[in-house]
N, C-alpha and C positions, 0 to 999 in steps of 0.2 A: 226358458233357461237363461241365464245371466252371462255372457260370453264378455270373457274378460281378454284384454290385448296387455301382453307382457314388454317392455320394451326390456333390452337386451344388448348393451353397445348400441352399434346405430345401427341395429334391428331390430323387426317388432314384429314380436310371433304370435300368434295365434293359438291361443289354450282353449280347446273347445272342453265344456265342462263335464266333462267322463270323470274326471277324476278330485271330484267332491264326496267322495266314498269317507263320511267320518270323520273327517279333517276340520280342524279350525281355518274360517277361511284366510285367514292370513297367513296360512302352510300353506296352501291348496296351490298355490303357483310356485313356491317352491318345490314343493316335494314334486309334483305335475312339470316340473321343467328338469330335476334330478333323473327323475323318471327316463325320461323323454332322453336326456343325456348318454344315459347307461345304455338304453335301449341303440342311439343313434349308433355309440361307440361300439357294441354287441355286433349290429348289423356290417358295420367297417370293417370289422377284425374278421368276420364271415367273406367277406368282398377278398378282403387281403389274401387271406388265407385259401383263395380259389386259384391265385394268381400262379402259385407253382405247382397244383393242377393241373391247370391251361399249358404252361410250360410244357411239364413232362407230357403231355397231348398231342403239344407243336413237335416235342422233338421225339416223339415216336416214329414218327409216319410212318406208322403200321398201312395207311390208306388215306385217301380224300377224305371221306366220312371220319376219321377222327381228327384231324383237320376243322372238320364244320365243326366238331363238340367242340374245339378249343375255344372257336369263336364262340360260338353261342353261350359260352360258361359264361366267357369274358364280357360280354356283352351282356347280359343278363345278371351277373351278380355284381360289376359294378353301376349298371343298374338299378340296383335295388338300392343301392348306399348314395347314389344320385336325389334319386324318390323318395326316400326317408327324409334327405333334409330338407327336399321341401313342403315333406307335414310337417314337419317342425316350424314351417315359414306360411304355412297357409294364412290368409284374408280372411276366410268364413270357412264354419261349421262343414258348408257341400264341399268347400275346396278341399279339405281336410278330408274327408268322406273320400272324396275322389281319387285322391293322391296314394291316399292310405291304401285303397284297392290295387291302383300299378305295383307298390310296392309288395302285395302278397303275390300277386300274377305274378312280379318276378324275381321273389323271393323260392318261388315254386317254380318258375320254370331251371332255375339255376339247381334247384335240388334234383329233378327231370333228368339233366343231363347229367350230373355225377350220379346218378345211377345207372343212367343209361350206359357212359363208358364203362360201369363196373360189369354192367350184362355181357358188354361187347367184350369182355376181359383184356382190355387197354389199361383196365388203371386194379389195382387189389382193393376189396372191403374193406379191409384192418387198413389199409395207409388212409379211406376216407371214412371210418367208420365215426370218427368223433367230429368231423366236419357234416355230417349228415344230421348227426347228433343235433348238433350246436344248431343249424338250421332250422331242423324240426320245431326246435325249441323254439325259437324267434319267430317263426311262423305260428304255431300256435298262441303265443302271444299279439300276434299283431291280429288273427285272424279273432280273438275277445274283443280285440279295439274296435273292429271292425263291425262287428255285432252292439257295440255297448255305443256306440258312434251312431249307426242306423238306429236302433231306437230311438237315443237321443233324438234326433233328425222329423223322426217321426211323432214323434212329441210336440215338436213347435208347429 
């Protein structure tokens, strides 16, 4: 496969070629970095949007144990908006591979604990119902990258 390096101000990212689905190739890095963009911006607003979760967590102290979900929210969803940008920054194909994986692990484990406080009845369904949403969603997309990435992978 043909692995092309984007430069980008004074950075240069790494488009591994998942996304030649069709495309003329003189789209194929733009719309693959638009892509790439939405997706980043999706996963940040996920992150953001955990932070006054966390909050109302910290300031329940219902117990210790809700306490650690704060952490672990916080820790794990911003996390994941960490690890996104750098598959957006990857050197090679594995690095991208690699990275892309942290970012489902904690993309999922941050989905984990907002359920987990909703089991433990600290936080309501309906106030994280659309943040579970929106994550599921992100996850399953990243989780086709994921697969359309190891093929590639295994191809070369």
């Amino acid at each position: 496969m043909n692995e092309e390096l984007i430069p980008t101000s004074q950075f240069t990212f790494y488009l591994p070629p998942i996304f030649d689905i069709n495309m003329p190739s003189d789209s194929t890095a733009s719309n693959a970095n638009a892509f790439g963009e939405i997706l980043f911006q999706r996963i940040k607003d996920f992150g953001l949007r955990c932070i006054p979760v966390c909050d109302k967590l910290f300031s329940s102290s219902f117990s210790p144990s809700c306490t650690n979900m704060a952490k672990q929210l916080a820790r794990s969803s911003s996390s994941s908006v960490a690890n996104y940008r750098a598959v957006r920054r990857a050197r090679s194909h594995r690095e991208f591979y690699s990275k892309l994986c942290i970012v489902i692990e904690e993309l999922d484990e941050s989905l984990f604990w907002i359920e987990y406080a909703i089991d433990a009845k600290f936080i309501h369904f309906e106030r994280a119902e659309s943040l579970l949403s929106e994550g599921n969603e992100i996850l399953k997309i990243l989780v086709t990258s994921r697969k359309t990435s190891s093929r590639l992978l295994k191809e070369k």
